[in-house]
C-alpha positions as CSV (number, residue, x, y, z in Angstrom):
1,X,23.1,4.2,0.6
2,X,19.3,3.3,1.8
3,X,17.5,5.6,4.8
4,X,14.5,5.5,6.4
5,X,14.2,8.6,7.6
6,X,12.1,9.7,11.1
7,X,10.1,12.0,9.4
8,X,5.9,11.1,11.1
9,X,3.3,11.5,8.8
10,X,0.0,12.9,9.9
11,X,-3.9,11.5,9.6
12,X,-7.1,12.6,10.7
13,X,-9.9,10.1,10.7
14,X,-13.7,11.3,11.0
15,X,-16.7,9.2,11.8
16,X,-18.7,10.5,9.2
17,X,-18.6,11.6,5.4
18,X,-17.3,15.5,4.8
19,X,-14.9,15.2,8.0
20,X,-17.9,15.7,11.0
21,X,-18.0,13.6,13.5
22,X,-15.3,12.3,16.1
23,X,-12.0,12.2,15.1
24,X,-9.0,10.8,15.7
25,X,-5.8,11.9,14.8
26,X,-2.9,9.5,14.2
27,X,1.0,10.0,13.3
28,X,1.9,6.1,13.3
29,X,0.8,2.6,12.4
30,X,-2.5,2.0,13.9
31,X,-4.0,-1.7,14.1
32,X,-7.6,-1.4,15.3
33,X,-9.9,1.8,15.3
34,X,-12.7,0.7,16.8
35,X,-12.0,1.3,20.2
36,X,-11.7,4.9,19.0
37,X,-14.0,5.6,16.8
38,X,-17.2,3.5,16.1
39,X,-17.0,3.9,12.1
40,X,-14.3,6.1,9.8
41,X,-16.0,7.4,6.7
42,X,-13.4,10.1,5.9
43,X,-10.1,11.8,6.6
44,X,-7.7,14.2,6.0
45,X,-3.6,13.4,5.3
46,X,-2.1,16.5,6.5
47,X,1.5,15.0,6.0
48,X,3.3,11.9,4.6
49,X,1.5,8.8,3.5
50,X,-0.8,5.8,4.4
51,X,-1.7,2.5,3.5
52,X,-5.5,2.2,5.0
53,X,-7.2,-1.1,5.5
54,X,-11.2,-2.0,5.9
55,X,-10.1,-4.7,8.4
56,X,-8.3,-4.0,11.4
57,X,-4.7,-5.9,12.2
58,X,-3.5,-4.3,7.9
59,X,-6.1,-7.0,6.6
60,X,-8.4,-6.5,3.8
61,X,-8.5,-4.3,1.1
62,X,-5.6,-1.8,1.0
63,X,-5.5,2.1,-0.3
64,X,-3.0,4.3,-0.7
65,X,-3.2,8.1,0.8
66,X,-1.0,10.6,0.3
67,X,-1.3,14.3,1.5
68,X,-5.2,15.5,0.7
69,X,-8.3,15.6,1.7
70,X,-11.0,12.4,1.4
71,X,-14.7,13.4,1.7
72,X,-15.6,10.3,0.7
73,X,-13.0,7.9,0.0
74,X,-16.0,5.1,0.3
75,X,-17.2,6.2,-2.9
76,X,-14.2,7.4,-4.1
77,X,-12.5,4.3,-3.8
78,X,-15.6,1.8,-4.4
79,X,-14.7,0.5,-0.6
80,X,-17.3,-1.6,1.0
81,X,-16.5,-0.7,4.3
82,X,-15.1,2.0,6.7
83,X,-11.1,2.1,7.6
84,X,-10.6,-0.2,10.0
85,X,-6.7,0.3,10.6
86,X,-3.9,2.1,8.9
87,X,0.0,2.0,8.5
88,X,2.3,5.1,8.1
89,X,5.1,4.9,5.1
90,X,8.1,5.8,6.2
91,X,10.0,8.5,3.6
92,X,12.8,6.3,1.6
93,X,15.9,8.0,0.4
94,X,17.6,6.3,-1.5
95,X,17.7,3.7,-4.1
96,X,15.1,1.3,-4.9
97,X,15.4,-2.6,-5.4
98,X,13.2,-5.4,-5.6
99,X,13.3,-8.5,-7.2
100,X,9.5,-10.5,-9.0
101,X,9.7,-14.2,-9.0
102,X,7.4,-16.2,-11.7
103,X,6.5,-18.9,-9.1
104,X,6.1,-19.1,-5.6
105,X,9.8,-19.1,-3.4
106,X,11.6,-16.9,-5.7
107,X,10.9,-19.7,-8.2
108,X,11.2,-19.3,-12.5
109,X,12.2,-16.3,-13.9
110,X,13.3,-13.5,-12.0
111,X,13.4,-10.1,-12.7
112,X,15.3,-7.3,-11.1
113,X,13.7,-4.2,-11.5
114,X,15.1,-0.3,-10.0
115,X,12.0,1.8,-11.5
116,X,8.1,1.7,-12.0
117,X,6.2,-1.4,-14.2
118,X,3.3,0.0,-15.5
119,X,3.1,-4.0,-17.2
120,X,5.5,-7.0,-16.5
121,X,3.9,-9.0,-19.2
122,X,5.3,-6.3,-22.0
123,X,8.3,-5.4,-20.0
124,X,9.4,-8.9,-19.4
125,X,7.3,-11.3,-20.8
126,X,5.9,-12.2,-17.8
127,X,2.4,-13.0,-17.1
128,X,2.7,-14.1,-13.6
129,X,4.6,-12.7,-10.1
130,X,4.2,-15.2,-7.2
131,X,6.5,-13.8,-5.2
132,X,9.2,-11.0,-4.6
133,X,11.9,-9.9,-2.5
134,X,12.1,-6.2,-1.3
135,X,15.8,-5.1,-1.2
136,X,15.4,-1.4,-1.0
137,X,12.6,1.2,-0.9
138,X,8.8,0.5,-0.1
139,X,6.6,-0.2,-3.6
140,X,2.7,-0.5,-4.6
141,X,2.2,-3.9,-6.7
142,X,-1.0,-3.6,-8.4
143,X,-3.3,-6.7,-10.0
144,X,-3.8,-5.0,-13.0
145,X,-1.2,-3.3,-15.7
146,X,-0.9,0.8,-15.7
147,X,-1.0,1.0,-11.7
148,X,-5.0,-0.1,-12.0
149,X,-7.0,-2.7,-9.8
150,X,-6.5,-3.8,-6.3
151,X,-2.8,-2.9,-4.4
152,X,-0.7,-4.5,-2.0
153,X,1.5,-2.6,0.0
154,X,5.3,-3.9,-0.2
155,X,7.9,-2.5,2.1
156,X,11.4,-4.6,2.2
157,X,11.7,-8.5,2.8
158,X,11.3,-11.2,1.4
159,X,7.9,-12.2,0.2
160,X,7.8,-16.1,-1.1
161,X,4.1,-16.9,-1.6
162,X,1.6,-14.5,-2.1
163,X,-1.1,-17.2,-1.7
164,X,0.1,-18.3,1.4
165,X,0.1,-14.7,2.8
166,X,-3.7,-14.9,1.7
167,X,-3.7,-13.1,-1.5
168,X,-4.5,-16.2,-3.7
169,X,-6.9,-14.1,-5.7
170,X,-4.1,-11.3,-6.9
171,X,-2.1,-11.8,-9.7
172,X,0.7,-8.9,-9.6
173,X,0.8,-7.1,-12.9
174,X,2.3,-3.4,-12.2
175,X,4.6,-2.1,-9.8
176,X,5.4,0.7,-8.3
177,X,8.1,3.1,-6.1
178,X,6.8,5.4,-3.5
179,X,8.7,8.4,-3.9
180,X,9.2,11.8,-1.4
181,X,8.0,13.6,-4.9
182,X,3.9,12.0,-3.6
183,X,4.7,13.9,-0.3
């Protein structure tokens, strides 16, 4: 059996690098910051885990944050630009399903996979994913093999075109589960 549990995770975002500057602190999803704070150039996960954007509205470049601190997550990360928005993860209990299509609505091969990727093309002999549905648990998908590149954060539903959803440039070459053990 699948649960979300309540459990809130915790963020603080600072204007400036080494956490000075406003903050703001936030224990949900959060769509724009700029009517809070005028940049974000680090913060501080004090519980749970995040998916941070560069754009507000969950568009642009995605990172994931688990519990730590992040001086400088710009340089860290490579970022071009400041968080603009962010969305909590809910814990998952439970097991974990998702299906990878070859082709766009769950098109070509299909795969059913219960555990991490670190490559689908040596896994399954695969050298595409165009689209996927999420049955159970929330998962990373990564452009690159061995969790590596640019991610996408996938909670569960069905996903049939990852070029219509504006990620024509990914190709999906690793996946993986987010687990309480990153807490």
């Amino acid at each position: 059996m699948s649960t979300d549990m309540g459990m809130r995770g915790k963020i603080i975002f600072y204007e400036d690098r080494n956490f000075m500057g406003r903050s703001y602190e936030c224990m949900s999803d959060f769509s724009d910051m700029s009517s809070y704070l005028s940049r974000c150039h680090s913060c501080r996960v004090e519980s749970g885990c995040f998916m941070v954007y560069d754009r507000p509205n969950y568009m642009g470049n995605q990172y994931f944050m688990r519990r730590g601190e992040y001086a400088d997550y710009m340089s860290m990360f490579g970022m071009s630009d400041c968080i603009r928005s962010c969305r909590m993860i809910p814990m998952h209990r439970g097991s974990y399903r998702m299906r990878i299509y070859e082709r766009e609505n769950f098109g070509g091969q299909m795969y059913e996979m219960m555990d991490d990727c670190d490559n689908i093309m040596d896994r399954y002999r695969m050298n595409n994913c165009m689209s996927c549905n999420v049955m159970d648990g929330h998962w990373l998908m990564y452009e690159q093999p061995h969790y590596r590149g640019r991610m996408m954060y996938m909670r569960p539903g069905e996903y049939r075109s990852f070029m219509n959803m504006g990620w024509s440039g990914m190709r999906f070459m690793s996946m993986r589960r987010i687990m309480d053990s990153w807490y």
